[in-house]
Backbone bond lengths (Angstrom), bond angles and torsions (degrees), N, CA, C in turn:
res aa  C-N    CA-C-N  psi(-1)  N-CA   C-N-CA  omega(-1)  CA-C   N-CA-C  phi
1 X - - - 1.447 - - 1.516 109.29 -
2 X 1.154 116.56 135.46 1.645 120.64 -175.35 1.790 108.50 -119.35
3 X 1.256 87.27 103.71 1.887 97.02 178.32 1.663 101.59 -121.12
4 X 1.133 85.10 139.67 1.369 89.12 -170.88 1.616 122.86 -91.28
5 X 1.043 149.00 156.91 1.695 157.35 -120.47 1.356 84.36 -93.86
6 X 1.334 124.08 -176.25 1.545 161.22 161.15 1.683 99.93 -76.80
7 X 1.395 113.34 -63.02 1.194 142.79 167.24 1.757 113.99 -19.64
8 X 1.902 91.79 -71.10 0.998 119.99 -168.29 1.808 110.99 -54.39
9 X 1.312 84.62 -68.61 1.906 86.84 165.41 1.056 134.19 -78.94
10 X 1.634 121.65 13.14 1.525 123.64 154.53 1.535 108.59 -76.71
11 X 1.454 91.77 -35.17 2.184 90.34 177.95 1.064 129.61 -83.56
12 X 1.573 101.91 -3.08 1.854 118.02 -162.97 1.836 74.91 -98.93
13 X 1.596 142.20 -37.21 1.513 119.33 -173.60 1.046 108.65 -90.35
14 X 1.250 125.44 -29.17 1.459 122.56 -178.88 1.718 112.45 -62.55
15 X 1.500 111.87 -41.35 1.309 113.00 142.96 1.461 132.51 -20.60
16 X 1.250 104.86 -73.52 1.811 113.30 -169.08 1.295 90.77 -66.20
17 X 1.804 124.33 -49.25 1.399 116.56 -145.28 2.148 104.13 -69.00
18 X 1.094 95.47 -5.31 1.648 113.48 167.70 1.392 121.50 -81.58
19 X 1.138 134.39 -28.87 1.426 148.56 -179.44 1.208 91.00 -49.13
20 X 1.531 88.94 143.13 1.545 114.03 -178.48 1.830 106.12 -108.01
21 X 1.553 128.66 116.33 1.488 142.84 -165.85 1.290 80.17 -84.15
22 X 1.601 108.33 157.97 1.476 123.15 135.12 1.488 89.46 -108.20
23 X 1.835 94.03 177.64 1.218 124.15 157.46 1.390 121.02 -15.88
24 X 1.286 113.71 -73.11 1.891 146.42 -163.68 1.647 73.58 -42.09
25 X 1.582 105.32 -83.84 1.354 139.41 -147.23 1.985 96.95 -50.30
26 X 1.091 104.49 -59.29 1.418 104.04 -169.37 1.946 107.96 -65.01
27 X 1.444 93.67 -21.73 1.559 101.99 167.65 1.572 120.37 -41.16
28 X 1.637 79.28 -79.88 1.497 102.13 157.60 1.293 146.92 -38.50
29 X 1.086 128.88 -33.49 1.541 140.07 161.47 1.747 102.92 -83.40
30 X 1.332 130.60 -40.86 1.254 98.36 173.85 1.852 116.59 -106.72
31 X 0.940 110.31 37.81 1.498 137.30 -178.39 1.323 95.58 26.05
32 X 1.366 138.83 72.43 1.467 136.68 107.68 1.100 124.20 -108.61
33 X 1.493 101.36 170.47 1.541 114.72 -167.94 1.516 122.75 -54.89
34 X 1.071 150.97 127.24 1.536 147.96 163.83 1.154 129.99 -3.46
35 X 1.197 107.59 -62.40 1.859 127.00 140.83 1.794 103.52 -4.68
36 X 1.515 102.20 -99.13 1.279 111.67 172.40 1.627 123.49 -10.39
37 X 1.428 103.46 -86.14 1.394 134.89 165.58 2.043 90.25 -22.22
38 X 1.145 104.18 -77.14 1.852 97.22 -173.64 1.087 109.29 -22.09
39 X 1.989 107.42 -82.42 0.916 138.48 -168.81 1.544 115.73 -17.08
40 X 1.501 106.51 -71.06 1.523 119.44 -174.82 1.527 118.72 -66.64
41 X 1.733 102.91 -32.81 1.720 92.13 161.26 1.441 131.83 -73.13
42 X 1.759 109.16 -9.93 1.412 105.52 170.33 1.364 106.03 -96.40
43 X 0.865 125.86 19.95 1.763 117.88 179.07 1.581 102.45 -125.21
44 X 1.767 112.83 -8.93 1.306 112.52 167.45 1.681 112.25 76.41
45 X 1.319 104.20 30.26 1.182 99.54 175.89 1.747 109.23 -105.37
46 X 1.383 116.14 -21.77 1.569 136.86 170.53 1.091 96.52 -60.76
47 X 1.448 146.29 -179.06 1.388 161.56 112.21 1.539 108.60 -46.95
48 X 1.274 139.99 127.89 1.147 110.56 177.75 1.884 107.67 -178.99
49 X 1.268 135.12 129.63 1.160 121.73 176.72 1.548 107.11 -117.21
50 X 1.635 105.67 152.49 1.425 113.74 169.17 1.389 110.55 -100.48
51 X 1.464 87.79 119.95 1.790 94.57 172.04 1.989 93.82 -96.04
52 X 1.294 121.68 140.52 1.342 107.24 178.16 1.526 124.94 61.28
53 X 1.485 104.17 -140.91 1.106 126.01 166.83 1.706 110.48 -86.62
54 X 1.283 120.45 6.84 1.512 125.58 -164.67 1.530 133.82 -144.48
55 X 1.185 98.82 108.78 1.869 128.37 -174.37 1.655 92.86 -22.85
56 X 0.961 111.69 149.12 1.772 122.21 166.06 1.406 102.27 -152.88
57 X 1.803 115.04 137.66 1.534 101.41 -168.89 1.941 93.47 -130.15
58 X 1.036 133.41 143.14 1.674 97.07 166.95 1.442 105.17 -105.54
59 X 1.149 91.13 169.60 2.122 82.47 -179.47 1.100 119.29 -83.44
60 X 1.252 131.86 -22.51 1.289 109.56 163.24 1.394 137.13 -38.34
61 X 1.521 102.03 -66.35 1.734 120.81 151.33 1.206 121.35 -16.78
62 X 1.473 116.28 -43.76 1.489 123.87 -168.93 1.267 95.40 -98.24
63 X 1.071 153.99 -33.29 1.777 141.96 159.53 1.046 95.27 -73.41
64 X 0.725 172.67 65.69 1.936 163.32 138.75 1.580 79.74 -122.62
65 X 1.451 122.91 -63.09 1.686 116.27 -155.58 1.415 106.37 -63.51
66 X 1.375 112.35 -27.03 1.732 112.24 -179.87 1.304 116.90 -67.92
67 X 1.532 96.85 -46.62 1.746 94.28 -175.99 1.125 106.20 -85.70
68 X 1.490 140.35 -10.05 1.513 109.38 157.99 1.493 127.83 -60.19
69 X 1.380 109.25 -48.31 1.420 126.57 160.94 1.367 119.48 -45.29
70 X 1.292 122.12 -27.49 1.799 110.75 162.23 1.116 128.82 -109.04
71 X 1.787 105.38 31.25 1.549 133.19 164.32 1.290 82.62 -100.15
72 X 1.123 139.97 -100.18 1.457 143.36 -140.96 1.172 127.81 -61.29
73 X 2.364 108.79 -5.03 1.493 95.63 157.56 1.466 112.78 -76.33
């Protein structure tokens, strides 16, 4: 049987919680439109850096921003 460590899945989230979103992606996980997603990273209310011409979100940032926001409704 193969279960994996304590270890294992502290590095397997710390992993994801590093992932780098685009747009599409951050769309997608909080299901509005793209639009949206812009909007709030240019007004700086998202977490969010511009590399270029192009949104970069990491996920952590973006779960941290949710659950503050569903403390404060």
């Amino acid at each position: 049987m193969n279960n994996p460590t304590t270890a294992s899945i502290v590095t397997q989230a710390n992993t994801t919680d590093g992932e780098i979103l685009t747009v599409q992606e951050v769309a997608r996980f909080l299901r509005v439109p793209k639009s949206t997603v812009y909007k709030l990273a240019r007004v700086g209310e998202l977490p969010a850096s511009k590399i270029g011409k192009h949104w970069r979100f990491l996920r952590r940032d973006i779960h941290d921003w949710m659950h503050s926001r569903s403390q404060a409704a």
